[in-house]
Backbone as CSV, one residue per row, in Angstrom:
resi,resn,N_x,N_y,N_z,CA_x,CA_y,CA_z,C_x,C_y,C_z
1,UNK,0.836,-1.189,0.000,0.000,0.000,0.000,0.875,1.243,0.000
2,UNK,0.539,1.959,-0.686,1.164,3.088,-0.713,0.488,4.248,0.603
3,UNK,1.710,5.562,0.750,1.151,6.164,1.953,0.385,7.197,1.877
4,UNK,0.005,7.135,0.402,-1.796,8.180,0.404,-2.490,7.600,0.600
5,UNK,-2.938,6.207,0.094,-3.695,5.466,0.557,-4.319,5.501,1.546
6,UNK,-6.044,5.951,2.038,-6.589,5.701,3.458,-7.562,4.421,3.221
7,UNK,-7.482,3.783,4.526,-8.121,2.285,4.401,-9.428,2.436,4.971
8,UNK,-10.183,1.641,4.670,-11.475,1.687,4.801,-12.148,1.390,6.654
9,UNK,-12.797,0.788,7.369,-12.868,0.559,8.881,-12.542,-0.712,8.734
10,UNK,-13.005,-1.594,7.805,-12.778,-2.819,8.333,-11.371,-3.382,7.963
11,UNK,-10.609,-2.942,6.602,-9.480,-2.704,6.629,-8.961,-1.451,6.387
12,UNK,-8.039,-0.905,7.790,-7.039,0.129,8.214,-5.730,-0.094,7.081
13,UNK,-5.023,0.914,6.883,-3.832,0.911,6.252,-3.276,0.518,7.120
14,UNK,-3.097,0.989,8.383,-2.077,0.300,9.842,-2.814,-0.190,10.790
15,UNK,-2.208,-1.649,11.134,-3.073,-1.813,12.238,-2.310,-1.478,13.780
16,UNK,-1.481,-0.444,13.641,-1.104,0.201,14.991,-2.218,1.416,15.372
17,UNK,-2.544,1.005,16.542,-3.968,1.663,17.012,-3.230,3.372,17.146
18,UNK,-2.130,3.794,17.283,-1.196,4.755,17.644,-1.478,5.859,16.033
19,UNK,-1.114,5.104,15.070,-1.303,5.750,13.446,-2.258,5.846,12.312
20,UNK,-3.608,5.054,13.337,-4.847,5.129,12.978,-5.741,6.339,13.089
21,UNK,-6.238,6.819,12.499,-7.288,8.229,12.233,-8.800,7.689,13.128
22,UNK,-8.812,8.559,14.368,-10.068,8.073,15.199,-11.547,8.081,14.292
23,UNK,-12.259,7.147,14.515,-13.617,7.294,13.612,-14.634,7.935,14.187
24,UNK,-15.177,8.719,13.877,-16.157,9.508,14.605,-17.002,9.406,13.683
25,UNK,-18.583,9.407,13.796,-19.571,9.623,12.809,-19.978,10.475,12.649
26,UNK,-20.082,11.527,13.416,-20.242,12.703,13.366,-19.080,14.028,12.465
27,UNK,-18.074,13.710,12.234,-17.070,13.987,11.529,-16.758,13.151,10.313
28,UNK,-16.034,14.346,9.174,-16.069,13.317,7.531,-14.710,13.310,7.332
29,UNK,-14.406,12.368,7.110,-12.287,12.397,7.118,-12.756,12.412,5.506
30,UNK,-11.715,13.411,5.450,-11.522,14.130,3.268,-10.183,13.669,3.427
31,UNK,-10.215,12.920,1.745,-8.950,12.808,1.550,-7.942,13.776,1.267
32,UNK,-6.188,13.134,1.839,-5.416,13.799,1.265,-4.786,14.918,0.591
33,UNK,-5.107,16.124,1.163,-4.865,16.981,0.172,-3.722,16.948,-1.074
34,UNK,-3.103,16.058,-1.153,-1.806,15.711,-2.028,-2.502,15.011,-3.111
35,UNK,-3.287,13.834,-2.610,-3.809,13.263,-3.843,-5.001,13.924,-4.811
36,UNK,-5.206,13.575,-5.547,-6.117,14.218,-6.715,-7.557,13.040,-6.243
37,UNK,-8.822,14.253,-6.130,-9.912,13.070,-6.234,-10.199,12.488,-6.663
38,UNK,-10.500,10.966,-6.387,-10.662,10.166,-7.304,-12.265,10.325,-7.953
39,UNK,-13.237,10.374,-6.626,-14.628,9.986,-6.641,-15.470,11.815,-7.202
40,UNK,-16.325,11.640,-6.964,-17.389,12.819,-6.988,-17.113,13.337,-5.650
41,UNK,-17.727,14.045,-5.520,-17.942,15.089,-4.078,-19.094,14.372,-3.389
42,UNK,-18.307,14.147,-2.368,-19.115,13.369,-1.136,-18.906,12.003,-1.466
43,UNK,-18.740,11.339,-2.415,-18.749,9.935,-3.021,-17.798,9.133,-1.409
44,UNK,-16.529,10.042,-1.222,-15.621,9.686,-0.148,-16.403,9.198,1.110
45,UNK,-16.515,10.704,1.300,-17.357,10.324,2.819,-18.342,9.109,3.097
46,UNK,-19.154,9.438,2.073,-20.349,8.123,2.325,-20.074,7.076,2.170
47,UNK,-19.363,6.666,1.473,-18.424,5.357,1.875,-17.874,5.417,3.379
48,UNK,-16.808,6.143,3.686,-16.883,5.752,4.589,-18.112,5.593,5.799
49,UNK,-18.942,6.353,5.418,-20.084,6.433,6.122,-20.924,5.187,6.525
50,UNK,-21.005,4.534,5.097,-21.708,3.333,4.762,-20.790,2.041,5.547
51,UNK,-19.658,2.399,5.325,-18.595,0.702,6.281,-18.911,0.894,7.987
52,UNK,-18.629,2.461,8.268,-18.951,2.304,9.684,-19.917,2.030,10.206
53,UNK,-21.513,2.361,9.456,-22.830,1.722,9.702,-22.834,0.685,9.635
54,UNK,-22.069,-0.202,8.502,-21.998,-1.501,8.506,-21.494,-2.111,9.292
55,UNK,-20.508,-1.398,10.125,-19.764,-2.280,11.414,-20.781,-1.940,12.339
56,UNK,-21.475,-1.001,12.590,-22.116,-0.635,13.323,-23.507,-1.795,13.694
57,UNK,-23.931,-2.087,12.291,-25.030,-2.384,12.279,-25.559,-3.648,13.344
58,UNK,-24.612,-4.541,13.740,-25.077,-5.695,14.779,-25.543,-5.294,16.158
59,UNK,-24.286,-3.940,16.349,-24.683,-3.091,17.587,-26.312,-2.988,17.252
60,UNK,-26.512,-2.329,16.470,-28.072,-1.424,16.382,-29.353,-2.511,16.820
61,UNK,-28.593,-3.908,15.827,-29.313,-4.984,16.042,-29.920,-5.476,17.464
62,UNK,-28.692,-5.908,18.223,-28.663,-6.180,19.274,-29.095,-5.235,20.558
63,UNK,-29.017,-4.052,20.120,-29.794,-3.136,21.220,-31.650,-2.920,20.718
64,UNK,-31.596,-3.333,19.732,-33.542,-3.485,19.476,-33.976,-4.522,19.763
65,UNK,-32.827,-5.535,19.502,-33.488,-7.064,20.905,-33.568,-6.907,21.565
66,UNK,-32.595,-6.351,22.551,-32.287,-6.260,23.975,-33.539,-5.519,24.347
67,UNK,-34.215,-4.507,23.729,-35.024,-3.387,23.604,-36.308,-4.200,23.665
68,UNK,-36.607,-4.867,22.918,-37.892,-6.083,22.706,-38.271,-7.072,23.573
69,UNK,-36.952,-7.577,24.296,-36.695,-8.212,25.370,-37.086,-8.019,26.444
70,UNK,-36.941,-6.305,26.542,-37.135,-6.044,28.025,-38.702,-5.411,28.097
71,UNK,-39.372,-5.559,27.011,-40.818,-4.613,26.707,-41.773,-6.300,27.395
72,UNK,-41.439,-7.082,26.323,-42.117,-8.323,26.259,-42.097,-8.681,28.010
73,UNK,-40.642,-8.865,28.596,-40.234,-9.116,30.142,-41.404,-8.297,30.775
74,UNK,-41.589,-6.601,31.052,-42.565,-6.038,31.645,-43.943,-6.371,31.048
75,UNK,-44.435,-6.600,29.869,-45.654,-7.127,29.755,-45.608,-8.543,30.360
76,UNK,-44.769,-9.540,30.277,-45.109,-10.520,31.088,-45.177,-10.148,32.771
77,UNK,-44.277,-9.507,33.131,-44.783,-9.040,34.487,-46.028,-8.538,35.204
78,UNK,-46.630,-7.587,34.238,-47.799,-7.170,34.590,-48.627,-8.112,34.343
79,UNK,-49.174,-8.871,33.191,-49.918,-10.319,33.063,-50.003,-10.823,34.288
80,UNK,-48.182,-11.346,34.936,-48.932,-12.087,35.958,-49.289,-11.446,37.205
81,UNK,-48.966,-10.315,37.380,-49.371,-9.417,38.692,-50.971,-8.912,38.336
82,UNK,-51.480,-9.133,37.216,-52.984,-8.862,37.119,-53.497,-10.382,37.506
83,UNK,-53.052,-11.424,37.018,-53.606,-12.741,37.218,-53.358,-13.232,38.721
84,UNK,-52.380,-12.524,39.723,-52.433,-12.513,41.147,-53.808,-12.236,41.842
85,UNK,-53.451,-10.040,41.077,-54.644,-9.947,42.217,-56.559,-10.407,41.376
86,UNK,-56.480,-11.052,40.369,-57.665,-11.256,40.500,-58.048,-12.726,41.223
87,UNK,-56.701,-13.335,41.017,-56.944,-14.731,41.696,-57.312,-14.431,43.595
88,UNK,-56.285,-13.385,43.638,-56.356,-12.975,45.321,-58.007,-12.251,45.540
89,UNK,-58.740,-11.432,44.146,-59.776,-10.670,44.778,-61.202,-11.535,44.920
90,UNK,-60.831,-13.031,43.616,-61.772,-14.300,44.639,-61.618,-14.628,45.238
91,UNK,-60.788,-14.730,45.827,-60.545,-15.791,47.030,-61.383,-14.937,48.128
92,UNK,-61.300,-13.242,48.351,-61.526,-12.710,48.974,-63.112,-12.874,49.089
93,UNK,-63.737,-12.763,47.767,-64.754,-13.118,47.341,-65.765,-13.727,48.073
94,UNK,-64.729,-14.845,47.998,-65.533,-16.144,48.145,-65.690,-15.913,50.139
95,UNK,-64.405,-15.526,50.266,-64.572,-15.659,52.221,-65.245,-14.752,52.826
96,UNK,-65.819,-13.032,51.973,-66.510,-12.690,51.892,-68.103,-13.146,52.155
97,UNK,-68.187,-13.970,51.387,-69.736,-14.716,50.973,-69.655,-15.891,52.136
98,UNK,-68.453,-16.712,52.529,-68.734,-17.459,53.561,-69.385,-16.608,54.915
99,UNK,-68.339,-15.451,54.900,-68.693,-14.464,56.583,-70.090,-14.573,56.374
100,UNK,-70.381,-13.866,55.169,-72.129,-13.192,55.241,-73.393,-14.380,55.657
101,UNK,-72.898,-15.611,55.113,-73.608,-17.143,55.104,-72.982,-17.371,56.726
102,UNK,-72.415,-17.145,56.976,-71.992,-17.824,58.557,-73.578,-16.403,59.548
103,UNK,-72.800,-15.035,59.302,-73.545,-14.365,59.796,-75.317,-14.530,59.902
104,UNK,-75.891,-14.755,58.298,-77.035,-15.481,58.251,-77.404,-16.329,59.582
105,UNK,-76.692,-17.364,59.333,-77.228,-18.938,60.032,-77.569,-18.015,61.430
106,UNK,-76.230,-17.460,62.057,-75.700,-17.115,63.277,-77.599,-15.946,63.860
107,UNK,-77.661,-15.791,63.030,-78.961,-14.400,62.897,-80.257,-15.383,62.777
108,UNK,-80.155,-16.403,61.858,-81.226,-16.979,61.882,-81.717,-17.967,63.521
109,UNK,-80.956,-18.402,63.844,-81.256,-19.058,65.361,-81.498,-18.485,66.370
């Protein structure tokens, strides 16, 4: 490789982390002022734009699972904390309706 050459994310011209150009997405690394453009205007950037999304992209993946994961987790939570207290508000129900039937008898004699 020659040393105008800039390498793409997934292959670096160097792999010394020391002589590597930090990637930021928010910032557009322009080539070289020495070399002559090769591409159109902007053609550069969005390439690089496009590899770092592409490295990016499993991240993105994996945080909308993780994301789905934890939605589905609190709807199952609430499910069963509704299926508690209605199981708990028969029961109440029911011992309810025994008191009142005990009270009856107790009234009727």
């Amino acid at each position: 490789m020659n040393t105008g050459t800039v390498g793409t994310v997934d292959r670096p011209v160097t792999h010394d982390p020391k002589k590597q150009v930090p990637m930021n997405p928010s910032t557009e690394v322009a080539p070289p002022a020495t070399e002559a453009p090769r591409h159109t205007s902007g053609a550069y950037s969005a390439r690089q734009n496009r590899n770092l999304e592409m490295q990016l992209m499993p991240e993105a993946l994996a945080r909308a699972h993780m994301q789905q994961r934890l939605y589905e987790a609190e709807h199952e939570r609430q499910a069963l904390r509704l299926v508690s207290a209605r199981r708990l508000q028969r029961r109440a129900e029911r011992v309810s309706l025994r008191a009142r039937r005990a009270l009856a008898m107790a009234v009727m004699q």
